[in-house]
N, C-alpha and C positions, 0 to 999 in steps of 0.2 A: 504494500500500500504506500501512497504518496500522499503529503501533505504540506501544506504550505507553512513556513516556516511561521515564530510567532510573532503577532502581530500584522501579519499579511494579510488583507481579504479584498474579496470581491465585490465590485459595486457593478450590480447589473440596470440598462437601460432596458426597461420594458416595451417601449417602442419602436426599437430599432432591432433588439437584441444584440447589443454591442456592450462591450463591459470594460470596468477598469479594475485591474489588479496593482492596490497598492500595498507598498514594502513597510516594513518598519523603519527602515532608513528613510523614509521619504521617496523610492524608488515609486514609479509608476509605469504601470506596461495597458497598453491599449490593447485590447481582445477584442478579434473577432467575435461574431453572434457561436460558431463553433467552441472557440478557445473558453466564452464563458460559458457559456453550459457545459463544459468539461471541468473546468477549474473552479465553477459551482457546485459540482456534484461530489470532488474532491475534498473542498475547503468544508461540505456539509457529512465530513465524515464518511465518504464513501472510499469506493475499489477504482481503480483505474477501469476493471471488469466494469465494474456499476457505469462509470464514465462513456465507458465507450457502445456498452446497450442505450446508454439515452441520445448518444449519436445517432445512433443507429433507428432507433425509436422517431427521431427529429427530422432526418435526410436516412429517408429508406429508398430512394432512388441512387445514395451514393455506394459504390460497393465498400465492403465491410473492412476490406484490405486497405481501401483509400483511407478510412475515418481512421483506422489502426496507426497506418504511417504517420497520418497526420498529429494524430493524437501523441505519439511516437517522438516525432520530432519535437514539438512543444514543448514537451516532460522534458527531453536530453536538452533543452535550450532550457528551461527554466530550473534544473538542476546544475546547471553547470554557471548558471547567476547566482547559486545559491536562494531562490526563491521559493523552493520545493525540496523536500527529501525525504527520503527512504522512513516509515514506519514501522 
């Protein structure tokens, strides 16, 4: 499991589905309508698993491999800022 380190959370826009992931540092990362509903599903105490079914759930036209990758990369970028880790 992965979680955002303390002091990190999500600020989701309900009308566009876009979101901001801010640090405890004052860092700020702009998110995709994808990025926050994965980094929402995370920060609300889920699985990366959990994560990547509400992708899947949200864009079921995308294939599963795609939301995976993508999902994928995010984590390996947002662990390697230190914004997310290993549980």
């Amino acid at each position: 499991m992965l979680n955002p380190v303390a002091g990190a959370r999500v600020v989701n826009d309900p009308v566009t589905g876009r979101g901001t992931l801010i640090t405890s540092d004052s860092g700020v990362w702009t998110l995709n309508p994808a990025a926050a509903v994965a980094l929402t599903e995370l920060a609300n105490g889920g699985t990366v698993a959990g994560a990547e079914e509400e992708l899947a759930r949200r864009w079921p036209d995308v294939p599963s491999a795609a939301l995976r990758a993508d999902l994928g990369t995010l984590l390996t970028e947002l662990r390697a800022a230190g914004v997310v880790r290993r549980w």
